[in-house]
Residue, then its C-alpha position, 0 to 999 in steps of 0.5 A: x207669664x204677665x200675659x198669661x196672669x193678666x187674661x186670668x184676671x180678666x177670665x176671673x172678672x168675666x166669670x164673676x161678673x155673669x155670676x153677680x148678673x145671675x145672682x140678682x134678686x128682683x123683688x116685687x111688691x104684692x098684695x098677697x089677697x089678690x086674685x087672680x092677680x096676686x095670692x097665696x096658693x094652696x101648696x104655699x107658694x105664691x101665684x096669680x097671673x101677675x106672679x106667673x108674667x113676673x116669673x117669666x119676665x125673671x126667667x128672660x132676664x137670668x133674675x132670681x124673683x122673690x115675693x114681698x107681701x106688702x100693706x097695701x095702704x102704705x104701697x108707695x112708702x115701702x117702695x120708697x124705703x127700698x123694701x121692694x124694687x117695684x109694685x106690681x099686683x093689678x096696679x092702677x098706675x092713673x093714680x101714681x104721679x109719673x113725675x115721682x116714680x117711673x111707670x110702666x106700660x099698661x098692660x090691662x084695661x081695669x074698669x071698677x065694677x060692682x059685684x053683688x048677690x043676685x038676690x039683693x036685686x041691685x042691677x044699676x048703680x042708682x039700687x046703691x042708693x043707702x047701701x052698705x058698700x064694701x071696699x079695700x082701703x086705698x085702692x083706687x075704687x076707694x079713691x074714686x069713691x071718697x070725697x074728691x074722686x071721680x065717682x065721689x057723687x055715687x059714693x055719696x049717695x051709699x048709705x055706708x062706704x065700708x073699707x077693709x084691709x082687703x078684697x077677701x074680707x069684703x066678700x067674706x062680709x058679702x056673703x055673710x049679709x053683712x054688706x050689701x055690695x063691693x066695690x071692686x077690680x073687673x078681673x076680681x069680681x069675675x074670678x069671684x063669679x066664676x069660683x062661686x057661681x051665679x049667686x054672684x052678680x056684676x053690674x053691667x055698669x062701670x064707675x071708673x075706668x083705668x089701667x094697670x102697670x108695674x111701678x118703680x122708683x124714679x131713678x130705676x127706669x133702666x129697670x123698668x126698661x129691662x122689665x118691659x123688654x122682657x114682658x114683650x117677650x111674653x107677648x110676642x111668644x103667647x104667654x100673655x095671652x095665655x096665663x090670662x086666659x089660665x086665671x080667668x081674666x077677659x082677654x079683651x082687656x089686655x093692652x098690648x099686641x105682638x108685633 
């Protein structure tokens, strides 16, 4: 009977076990207006390409996903709190200190471009000169264009750098006449072009040039691990490739290669 009892409990612990793994809820931190990365749907549901690989890698790994809109400002302070497990929404990680959170691998190339009307007629940098430049506040085109950024010389010779809460309401502001200009993520402004057509330009020119990741606490690099894993998976099998090209982004930009 002890016997019998004993491989009871070990069954019962077993089973509890496996559920407890099943049960877990990745959360992932979003900027909730950033496509094609990371958006409200027009069902309701959030998507976006950086969604639909979290889905994926949630699906490998026996995780339920939940989605946490977060102020992007304030990114690394709600990472911090333990409100998110990790930030993941066409994330520069050139940014982040590698010594105070674990990064992931790149997963895409990420150049900072210009995207403009193509009847203003600015078709270099230099047009930019005296020009009301919008941009989202914190991002890293903000960064390198403020005082002590890379691109902080450009950014000095633009009549206004205006910051917004995000990248809809700076295009919203360039349609509108509002603004001369945004400053903004490749993959974002060629989603805009390709949802609105050729009354919107990109610059050929870059002004930065990074790379995007997914970003977790320091002490959560087994996590990290188990995401990086899984997001492999996705490469090797094509899904990588695939939801790229599904949201429109250059495929040519991607980092990684299946084995």
């Amino acid at each position: 009977m002890k016997k019998i009892f004993a491989m009871v409990l070990v069954l019962a612990f077993g089973l509890f076990a496996c559920a407890s793994a099943e049960e877990f809820t990745f959360r992932m931190g979003i900027d909730a207006e950033y496509p094609p990365y990371t958006y409200l749907g027009d069902d309701g549901e959030f998507t976006g390409y950086d969604v639909e690989m979290a889905q994926g890698v949630c699906d490998i790994l026996g995780w339920k996903l939940e989605i946490v809109p977060i102020n992007w400002d304030t990114k690394l302070f709600q990472l911090d709190s333990g409100e998110m497990d990790c930030i993941w929404s066409g994330l520069t990680i050139d940014v982040i200190d590698p010594e105070a959170y674990t990064l992931s691998f790149a997963y895409s190339d990420n150049s900072q471009m210009i995207l403009t009307k193509a009847a203003y007629g600015i078709s270099s940098l230099d047009d930019l000169a005296g020009k009301v430049v919008g941009v989202q506040l914190g991002t890293s085109a903000d960064i390198a264009l403020s005082e002590g950024g890379d691109a902080a010389e450009l950014g000095a010779t633009f009549g206004e750098l205006r910051r917004f809460e995000n990248y809809n309401v700076c295009f919203t502001e360039l349609m509108a006449d509002a603004i001369d200009a945004v400053a903004i993520d490749i993959g974002v402004a060629a989603g805009k072009i390709s949802e609105y057509g050729d009354e919107y330009v990109m610059l050929d020119q870059s002004f930065a040039a990074e790379k995007y990741g997914i970003c977790f606490r320091k002490e959560d690099a087994e996590m990290c691990q188990q995401v990086e894993e899984a997001f492999m998976k996705l490469v090797e099998d094509g899904t990588y490739v695939s939801l790229a090209e599904k949201y429109g982004l250059d495929v040519a930009a991607l980092c990684l290669t299946a084995e």
